[in-house]
N, C-alpha and C positions, 0 to 999 in steps of 0.2 A: 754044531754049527760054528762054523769059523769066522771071523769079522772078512775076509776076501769073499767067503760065498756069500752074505749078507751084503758086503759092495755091490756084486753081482747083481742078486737080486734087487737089493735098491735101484740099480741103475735099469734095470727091466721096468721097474715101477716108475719110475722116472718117464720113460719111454712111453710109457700107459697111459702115463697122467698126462702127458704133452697133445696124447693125440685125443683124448677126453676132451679136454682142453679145448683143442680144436674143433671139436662139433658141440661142446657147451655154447663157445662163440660164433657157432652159425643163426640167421636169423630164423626164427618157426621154433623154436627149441620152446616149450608150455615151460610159464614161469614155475610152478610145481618141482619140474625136473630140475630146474638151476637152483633152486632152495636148497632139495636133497642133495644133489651134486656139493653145493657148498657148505653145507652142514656136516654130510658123511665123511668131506675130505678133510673138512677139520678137525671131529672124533677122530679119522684114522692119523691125522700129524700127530696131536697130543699125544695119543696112546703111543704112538714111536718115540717120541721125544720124553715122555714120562720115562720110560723106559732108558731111556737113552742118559737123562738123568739119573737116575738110581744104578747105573754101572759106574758109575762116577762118583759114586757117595758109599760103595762098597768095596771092600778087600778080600769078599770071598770066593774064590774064582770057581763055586759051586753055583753061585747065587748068579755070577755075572754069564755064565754057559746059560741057566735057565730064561735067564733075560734079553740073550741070541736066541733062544729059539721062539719067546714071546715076538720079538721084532718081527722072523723072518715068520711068522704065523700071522702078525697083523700085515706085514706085507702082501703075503697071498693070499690073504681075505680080498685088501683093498684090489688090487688087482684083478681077483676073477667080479668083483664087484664092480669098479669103472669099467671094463669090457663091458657087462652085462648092462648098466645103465647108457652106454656108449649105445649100445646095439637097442636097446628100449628108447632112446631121444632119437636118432638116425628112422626108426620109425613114424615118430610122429612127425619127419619133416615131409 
């Protein structure tokens, strides 16, 4: 994993997150969902960002390869996961 296909991807998740987003702030959305929504999105920043921290505090470009492919793995977790809860609230409206 290269830091441009991780751009990449970031910016897909990006894209995810906007339209989550979007139907988070529609009204009917069960306070339930906005909790998880808000909690899960904040596990999944840390865990990037931790990440994203510790390539930065290392010189072993063994270490920092492994730590692109944690990102781009929490990425498309977070992703097939706001789709799925996107598609779970969308229901309950």
């Amino acid at each position: 994993m290269d830091n441009t296909k991780l751009e990449e991807l970031y910016s897909k998740m990006t894209q995810v997150h906007e339209k989550a987003g979007a139907v988070f702030a529609q009204e009917g959305v069960p306070s339930m969902l906005k909790n998880e929504f808000r909690n899960k999105v904040s596990q999944y920043d840390e865990m990037y960002e931790n990440c994203e921290f510790m390539k930065g505090i290392t010189s072993k470009q063994e270490t920092i390869d492994n730590l692109l492919n944690q990102q781009a793995e929490i990425l498309n977790v977070r992703i097939k996961w706001e789709l799925d809860w996107a598609k779970r609230a969308l229901e309950k409206l």
